[in-house]
C-alpha positions as CSV (number, residue, x, y, z in Angstrom):
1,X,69.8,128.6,5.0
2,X,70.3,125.8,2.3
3,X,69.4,123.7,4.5
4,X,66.1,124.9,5.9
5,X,64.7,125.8,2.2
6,X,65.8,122.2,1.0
7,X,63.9,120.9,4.5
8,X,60.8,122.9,3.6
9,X,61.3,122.0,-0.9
10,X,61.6,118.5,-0.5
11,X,58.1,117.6,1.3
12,X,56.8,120.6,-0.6
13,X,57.7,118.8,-4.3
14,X,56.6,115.4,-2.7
15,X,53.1,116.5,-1.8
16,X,52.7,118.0,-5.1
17,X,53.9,114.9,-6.9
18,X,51.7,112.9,-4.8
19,X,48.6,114.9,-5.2
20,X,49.3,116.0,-9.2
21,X,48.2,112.1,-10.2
22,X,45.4,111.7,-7.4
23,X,42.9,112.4,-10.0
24,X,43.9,110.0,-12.1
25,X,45.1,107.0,-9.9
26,X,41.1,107.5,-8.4
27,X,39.5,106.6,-11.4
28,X,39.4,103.1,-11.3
29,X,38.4,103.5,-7.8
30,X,35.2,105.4,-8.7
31,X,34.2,103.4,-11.1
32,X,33.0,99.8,-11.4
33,X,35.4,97.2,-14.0
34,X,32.0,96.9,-15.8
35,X,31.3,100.6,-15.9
36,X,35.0,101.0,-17.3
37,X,34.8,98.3,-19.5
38,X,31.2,99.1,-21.1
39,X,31.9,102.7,-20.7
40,X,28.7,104.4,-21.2
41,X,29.1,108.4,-22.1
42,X,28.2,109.6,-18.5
43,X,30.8,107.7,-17.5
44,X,33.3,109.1,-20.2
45,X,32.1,112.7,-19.8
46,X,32.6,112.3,-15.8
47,X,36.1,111.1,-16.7
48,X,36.9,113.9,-19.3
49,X,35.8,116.4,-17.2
50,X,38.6,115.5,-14.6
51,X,41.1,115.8,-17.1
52,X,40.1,118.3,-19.5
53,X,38.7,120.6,-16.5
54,X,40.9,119.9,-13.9
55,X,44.7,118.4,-14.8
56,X,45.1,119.2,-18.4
57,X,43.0,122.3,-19.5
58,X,45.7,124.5,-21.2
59,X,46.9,121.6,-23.4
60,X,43.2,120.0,-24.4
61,X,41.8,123.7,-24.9
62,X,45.2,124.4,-27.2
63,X,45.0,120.8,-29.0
64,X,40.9,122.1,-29.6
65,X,41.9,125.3,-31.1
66,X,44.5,123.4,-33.4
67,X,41.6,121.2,-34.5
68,X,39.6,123.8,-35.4
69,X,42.1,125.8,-37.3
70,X,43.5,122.0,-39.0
71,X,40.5,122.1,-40.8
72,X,41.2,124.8,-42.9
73,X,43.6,122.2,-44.4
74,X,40.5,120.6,-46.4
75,X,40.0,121.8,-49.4
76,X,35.9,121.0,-49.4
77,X,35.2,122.1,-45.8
78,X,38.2,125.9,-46.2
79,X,35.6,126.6,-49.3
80,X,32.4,125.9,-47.7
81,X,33.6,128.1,-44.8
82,X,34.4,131.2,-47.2
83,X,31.3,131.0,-48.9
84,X,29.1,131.0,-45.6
85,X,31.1,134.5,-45.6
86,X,31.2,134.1,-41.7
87,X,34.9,133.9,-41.3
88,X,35.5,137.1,-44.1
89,X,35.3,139.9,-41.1
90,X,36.6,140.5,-37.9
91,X,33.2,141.2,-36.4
92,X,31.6,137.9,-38.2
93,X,34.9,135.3,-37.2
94,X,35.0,136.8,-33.5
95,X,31.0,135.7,-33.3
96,X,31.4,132.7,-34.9
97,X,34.4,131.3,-32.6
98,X,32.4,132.8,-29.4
99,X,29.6,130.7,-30.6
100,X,31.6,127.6,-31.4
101,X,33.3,127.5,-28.3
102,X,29.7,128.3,-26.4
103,X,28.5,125.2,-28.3
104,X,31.2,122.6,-27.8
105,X,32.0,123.8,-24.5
106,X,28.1,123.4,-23.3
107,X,27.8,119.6,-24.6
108,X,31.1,118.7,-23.3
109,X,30.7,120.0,-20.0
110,X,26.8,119.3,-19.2
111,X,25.7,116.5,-18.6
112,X,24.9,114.1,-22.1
113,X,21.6,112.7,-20.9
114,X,19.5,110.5,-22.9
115,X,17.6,107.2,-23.7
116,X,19.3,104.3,-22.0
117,X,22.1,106.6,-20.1
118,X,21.7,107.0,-15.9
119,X,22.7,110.4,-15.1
120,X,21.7,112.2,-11.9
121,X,20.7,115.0,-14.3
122,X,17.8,116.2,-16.4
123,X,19.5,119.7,-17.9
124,X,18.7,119.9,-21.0
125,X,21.9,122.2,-22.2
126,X,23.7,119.5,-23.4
127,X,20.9,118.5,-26.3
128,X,20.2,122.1,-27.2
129,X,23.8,122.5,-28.0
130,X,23.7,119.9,-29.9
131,X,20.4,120.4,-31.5
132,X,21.7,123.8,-32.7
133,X,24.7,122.6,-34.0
134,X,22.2,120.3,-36.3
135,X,19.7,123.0,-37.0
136,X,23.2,125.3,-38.2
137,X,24.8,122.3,-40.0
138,X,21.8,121.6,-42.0
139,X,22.3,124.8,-44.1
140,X,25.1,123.6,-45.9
141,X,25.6,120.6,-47.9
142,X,28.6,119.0,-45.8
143,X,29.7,115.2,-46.9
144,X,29.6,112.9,-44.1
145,X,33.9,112.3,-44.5
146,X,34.0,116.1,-43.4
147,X,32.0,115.5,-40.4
148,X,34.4,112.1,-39.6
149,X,37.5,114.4,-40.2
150,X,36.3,117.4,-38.1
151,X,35.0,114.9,-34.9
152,X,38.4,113.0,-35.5
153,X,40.5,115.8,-34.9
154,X,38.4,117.1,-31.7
155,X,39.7,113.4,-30.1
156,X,43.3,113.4,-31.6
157,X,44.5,117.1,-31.2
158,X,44.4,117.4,-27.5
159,X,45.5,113.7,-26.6
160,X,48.2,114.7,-28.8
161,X,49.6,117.9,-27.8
162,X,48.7,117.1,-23.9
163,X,50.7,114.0,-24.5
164,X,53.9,115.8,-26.2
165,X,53.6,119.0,-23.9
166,X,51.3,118.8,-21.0
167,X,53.3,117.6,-17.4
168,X,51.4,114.1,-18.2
169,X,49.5,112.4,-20.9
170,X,46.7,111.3,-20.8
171,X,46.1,107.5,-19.4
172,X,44.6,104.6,-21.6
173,X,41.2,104.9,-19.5
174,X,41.4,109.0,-20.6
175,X,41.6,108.4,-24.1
176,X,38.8,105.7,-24.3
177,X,36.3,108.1,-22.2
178,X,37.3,111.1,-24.8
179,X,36.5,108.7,-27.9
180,X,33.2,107.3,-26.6
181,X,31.7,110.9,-25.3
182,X,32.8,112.2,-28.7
183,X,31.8,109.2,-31.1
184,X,28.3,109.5,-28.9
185,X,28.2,113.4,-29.6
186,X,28.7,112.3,-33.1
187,X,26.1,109.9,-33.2
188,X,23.9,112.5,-31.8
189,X,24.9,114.8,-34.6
190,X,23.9,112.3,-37.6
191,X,27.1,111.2,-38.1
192,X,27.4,108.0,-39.8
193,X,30.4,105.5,-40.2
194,X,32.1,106.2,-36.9
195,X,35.1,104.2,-36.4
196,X,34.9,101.3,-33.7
197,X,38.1,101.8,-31.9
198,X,40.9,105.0,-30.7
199,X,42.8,103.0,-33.2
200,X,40.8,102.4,-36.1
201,X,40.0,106.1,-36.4
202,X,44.0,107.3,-36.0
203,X,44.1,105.2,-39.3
204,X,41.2,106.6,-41.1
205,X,42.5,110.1,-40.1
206,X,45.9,109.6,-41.5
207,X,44.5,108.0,-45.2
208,X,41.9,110.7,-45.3
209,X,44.4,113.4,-45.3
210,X,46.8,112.0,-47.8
211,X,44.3,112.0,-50.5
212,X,42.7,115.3,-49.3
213,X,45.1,117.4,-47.0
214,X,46.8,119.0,-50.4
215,X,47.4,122.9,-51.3
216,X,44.7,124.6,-52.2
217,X,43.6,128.4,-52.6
218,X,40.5,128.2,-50.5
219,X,43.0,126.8,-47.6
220,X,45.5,129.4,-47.9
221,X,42.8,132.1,-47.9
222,X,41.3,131.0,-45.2
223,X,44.2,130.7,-43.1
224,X,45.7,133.8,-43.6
225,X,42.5,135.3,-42.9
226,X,42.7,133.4,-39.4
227,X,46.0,134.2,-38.9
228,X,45.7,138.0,-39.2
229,X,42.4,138.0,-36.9
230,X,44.8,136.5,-34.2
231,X,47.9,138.7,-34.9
232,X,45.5,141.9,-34.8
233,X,44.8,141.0,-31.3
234,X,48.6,141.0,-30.4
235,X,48.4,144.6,-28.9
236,X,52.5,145.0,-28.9
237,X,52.8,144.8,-32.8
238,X,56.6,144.0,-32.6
239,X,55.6,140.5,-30.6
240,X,53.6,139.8,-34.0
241,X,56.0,137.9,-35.9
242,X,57.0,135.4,-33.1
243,X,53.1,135.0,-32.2
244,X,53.0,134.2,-36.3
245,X,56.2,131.7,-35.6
246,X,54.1,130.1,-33.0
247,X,51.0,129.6,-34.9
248,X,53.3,127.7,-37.8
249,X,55.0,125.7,-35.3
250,X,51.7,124.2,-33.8
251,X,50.9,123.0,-37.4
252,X,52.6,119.7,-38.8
253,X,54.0,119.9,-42.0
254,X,51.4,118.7,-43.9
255,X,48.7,121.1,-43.1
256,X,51.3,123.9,-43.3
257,X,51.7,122.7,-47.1
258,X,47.9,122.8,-47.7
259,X,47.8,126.2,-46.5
260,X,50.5,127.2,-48.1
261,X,52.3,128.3,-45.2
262,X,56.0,128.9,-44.7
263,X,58.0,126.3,-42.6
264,X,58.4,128.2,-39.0
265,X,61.7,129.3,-38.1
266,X,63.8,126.7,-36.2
267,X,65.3,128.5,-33.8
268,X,62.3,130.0,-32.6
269,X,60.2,126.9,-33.4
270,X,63.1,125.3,-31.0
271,X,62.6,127.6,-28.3
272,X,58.8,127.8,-28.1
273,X,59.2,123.7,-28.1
274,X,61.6,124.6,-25.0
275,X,59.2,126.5,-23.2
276,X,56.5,124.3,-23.7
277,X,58.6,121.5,-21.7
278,X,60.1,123.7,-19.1
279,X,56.2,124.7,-18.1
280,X,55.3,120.9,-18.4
281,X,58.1,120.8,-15.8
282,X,57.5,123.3,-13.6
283,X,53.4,122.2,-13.4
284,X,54.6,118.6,-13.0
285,X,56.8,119.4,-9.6
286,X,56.0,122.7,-8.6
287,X,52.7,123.9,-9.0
288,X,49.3,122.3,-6.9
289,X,46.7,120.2,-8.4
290,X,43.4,123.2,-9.7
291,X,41.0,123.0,-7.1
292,X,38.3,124.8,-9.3
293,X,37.3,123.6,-12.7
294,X,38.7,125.8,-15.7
295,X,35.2,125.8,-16.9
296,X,34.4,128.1,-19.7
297,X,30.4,128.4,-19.8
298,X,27.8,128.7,-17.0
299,X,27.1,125.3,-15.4
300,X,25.2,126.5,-12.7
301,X,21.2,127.4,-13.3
302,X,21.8,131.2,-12.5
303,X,20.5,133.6,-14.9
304,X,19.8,137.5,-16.0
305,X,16.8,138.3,-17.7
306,X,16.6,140.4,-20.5
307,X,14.3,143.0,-21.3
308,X,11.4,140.9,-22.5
309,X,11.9,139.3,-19.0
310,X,13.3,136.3,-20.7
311,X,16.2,134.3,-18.9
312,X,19.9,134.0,-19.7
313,X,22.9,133.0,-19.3
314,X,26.1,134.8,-19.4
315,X,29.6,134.3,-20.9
316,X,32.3,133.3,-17.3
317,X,34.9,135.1,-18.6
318,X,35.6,138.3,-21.1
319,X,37.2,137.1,-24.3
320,X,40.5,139.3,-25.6
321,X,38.5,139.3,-28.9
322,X,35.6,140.8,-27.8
323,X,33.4,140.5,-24.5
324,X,30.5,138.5,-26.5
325,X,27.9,137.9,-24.0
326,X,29.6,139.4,-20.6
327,X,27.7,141.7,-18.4
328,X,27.8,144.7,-18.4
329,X,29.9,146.2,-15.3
330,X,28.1,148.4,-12.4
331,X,28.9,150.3,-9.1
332,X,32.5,150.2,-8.5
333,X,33.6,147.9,-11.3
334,X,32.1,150.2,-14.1
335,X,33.9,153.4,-12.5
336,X,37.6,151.3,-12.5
337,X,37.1,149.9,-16.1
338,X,36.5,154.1,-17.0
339,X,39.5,154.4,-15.5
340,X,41.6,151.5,-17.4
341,X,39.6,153.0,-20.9
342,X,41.1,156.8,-19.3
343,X,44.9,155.3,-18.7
344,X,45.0,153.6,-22.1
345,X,45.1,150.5,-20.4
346,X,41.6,148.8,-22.2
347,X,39.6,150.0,-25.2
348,X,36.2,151.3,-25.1
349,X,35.0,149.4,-27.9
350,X,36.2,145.7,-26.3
351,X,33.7,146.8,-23.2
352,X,30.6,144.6,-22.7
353,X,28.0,146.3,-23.7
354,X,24.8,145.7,-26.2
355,X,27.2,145.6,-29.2
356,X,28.5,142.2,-27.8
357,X,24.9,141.1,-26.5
358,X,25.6,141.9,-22.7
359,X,21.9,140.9,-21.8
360,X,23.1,137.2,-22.3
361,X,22.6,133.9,-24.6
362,X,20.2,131.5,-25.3
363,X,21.9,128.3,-26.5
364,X,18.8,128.0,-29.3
365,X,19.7,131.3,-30.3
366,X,23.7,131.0,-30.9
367,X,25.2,131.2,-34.7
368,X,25.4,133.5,-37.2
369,X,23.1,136.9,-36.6
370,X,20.7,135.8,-39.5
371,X,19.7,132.7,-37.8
372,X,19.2,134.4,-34.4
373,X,16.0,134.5,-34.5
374,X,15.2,131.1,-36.6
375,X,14.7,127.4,-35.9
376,X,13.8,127.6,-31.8
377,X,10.6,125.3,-32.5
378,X,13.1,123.2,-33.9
379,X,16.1,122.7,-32.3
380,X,13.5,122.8,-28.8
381,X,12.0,119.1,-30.5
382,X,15.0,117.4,-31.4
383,X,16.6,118.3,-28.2
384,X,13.7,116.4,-26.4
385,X,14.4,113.0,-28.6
386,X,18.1,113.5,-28.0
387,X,17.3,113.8,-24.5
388,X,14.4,111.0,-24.7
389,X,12.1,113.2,-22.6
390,X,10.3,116.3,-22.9
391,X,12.5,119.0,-21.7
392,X,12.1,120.8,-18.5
393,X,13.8,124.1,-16.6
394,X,14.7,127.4,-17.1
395,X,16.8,126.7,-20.5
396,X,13.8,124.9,-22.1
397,X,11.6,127.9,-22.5
C-alpha cells in the first residue's frame, strides 16, 4: 500500500515541481534580450500578467490590499480621504473599493496601448481607466510626494509579501516588468519625479515615511473605520477578533504606530505567519500550475445593455461586500438563491439587484455617485491622447 501511493506521489510531486516554474523559466524564451533589456510596458504588462494572473495572484492581490490600506498611514492623504466623506459609510467605502479595484484591475490587465508601444491591441479600457482616475484625482488638491508614495507601494507590497509568503518570489525579470508597467501608469497619470530604478524608489519610500509615517488622528480614524467595515463582514462574530489579529499582523510596525494600532498578539501573529508558509508549501509541491487566469474584470468584449440600450460590462465575480455591478440572476439560478435567502444561508439585501447597479458599468462612469454622471466628454479625450489615436469599439461610446 505504501508502496503504490509513494509510486503514484513521487512523479505526481515531480510533475508539479516541474510545471510550477514553467512560466517563469519561459520568459526569456518569449522574449527577445533587447525586448528584456529595453523593456517597453507591453512587454512588462505581458510579463506581470503571468505572474500576478497566473502563479502568484493571492499574494499580489493581498500585498495590493495592504497598499491601499498603508496609506492611511499618511497623515496628508488619511485627511484628504475623510474629508471627501467617501470612506465615512458602509454603503460609500463598499462603492469606493468596488470602484478602485474596477479601475486598477482594468489598466493592469488590458492592454497599455499608446504612442510608440506595439501591441496587437487597439481596446481602449486601459486609457479610460486611467483617464477617470485623472478626471477623479483632479478634484482634490493631492501633492505630487502622495502620488510617488501611493504608486510606490502598488510595486513594493506585493513583491514583498509574494516574496515572504507566496511558494516563490518573484524573479529579477518580474520585478523590473512590475516597476516599468507601473512607473508608465504613473507617467500616464501626471506623475512627476518617478524614480529611475526598483532600487532608487525602495530608498525614497523608506525616507519618505520616516519624516511622514507618524501618529496622527486622521490615520487612526481612518483605520478604524476600515477595520470595522472588514470585521462587519466576518458573519461568525466570535472569528472577529482573530480576523482583527490578522489585519495588525499584515501591518509593520511603523504604520501600526501611525494608526495608532495595538501591536498584534504573538502567538496568533505566530500562527497566521505559520499558515501562511505551510500554504506556500503545499502550493509549491502539491497543487497544479492555474490554467485560467484569476482575472477580476471583464476582458472579453461581451456586454449587456441597459435600459437606454447602452452597453456594459459586468462585475466576474459577486463581492462578499456587496454584489456591485453583478447581474441579476434568472431561471433556475434566481429560484436557488430564494432558496439560500429562505435557509438563512445569504441575505437578501447582498443580492444583485438595481441597488448595486446590476445593469452593469461604464469605466467613464465609475467613482463616487455624484460624479456618475460628470466628466464623460472628458475622460473620452484624454483617453484618445493616452492612447495616441482616436478611440474605437464598443467601450468608446
Amino acid at each position: 500500500m505504501l508502496a503504490s501511493l509513494l509510486c503514484f506521489a513521487i512523479p505526481y510531486i515531480l510533475l508539479v515541481r516541474i510545471l510550477r516554474y514553467q512560466r517563469v523559466k519561459l520568459i526569456p524564451t518569449k522574449f527577445s534580450g533587447d525586448e528584456l533589456l529595453t523593456m517597453s510596458p507591453w512587454t512588462a504588462q505581458q510579463i506581470v500578467y503571468e505572474s500576478f494572473f497566473h502563479d502568484t495572484p493571492m499574494m499580489m492581490l493581498l500585498g495590493t490590499q495592504v497598499a491601499l490600506f498603508k496609506v492611511y498611514g499618511i497623515s496628508s492623504i488619511a485627511t484628504l480621504l475623510l474629508r471627501t466623506g467617501e470612506l465615512k459609510t458602509l454603503h460609500t467605502m463598499n462603492k469606493r473599493l468596488a470602484d478602485t479595484s474596477t479601475l486598477i484591475a482594468t489598466f493592469l490587465s488590458n492592454p497599455l496601448v499608446g504612442p510608440g508601444y506595439e501591441t496587437p491591441s487597439d481596446d481602449p479600457r486601459a486609457a479610460i481607466a486611467i483617464a477617470r482616475v485623472n478626471y477623479l484625482h483632479r478634484k482634490y488638491r493631492i501633492n505630487n510626494d502622495d502620488y510617488l508614495y501611493n504608486l510606490a507601494l502598488f510595486m513594493i507590497e506585493p513583491i514583498r509579501w509574494t516574496g515572504r509568503f507566496d511558494w516563490r518570489p518573484h524573479s529579477p525579470i518580474e520585478i523590473q516588468a512590475i516597476f516599468t508597467l507601473w512607473t508608465e501608469i504613473g507617467r500616464r497619470m501626471g506623475i512627476k519625479n518617478i524614480w529611475a530604478s526598483y532600487t532608487e524608489m525602495e530608498e525614497w519610500v523608506e525616507n519618505f515615511e520616516e519624516l511622514n509615517m507618524v501618529p496622527s488622528t486622521a490615520s487612526a480614524e481612518l483605520a478604524r473605520t476600515t477595520i470595522n467595515h472588514f470585521l462587519e463582514r466576518i458573519p461568525i462574530q466570535s472569528l472577529r477578533p482573530l480576523f482583527f489579529q490578522l489585519m495588525l499582523t499584515v501591518l509593520d510596525t511603523r504604520t501600526r504606530n501611525a494608526m495608532q494600532l495595538p501591536e498584534p498578539n504573538p502567538w496568533v501573529s505566530a500562527l497566521i505567519h505559520w499558515l501562511f508558509i505551510i500554504r506556500a508549501f503545499v502550493v509549491r509541491n502539491l497543487c497544479l500550475p492555474r490554467q485560467k487566469p484569476a482575472i477580476w474584470v471583464q476582458l472579453d468584449n461581451t456586454y449587456r445593455l441597459d435600459e437606454d440600450g447602452v452597453p456594459r460590462m459586468s462585475a466576474v465575480y459577486q463581492r462578499r461586500s456587496g454584489p456591485y455591478y453583478f447581474p441579476q440572476k434568472t431561471g433556475f439560478a434566481l429560484k436557488l438563491q430564494n432558496v439560500f435567502i429562505w435557509l438563512g444561508l445569504r441575505s437578501e439585501e447582498k443580492s444583485p439587484g438595481s441597488k448595486w447597479f446590476s445593469e452593469g458599468y461604464r469605466l467613464e462612469e465609475l467613482g463616487p455617485i455624484q460624479f456618475k454622471e460628470d466628466g464623460h466628454e472628458q475622460v473620452m479625450q484624454e483617453a484618445a491622447i493616452l492612447q495616441g489615436c482616436p478611440l474605437t469599439g464598443l467601450w468608446a461610446k
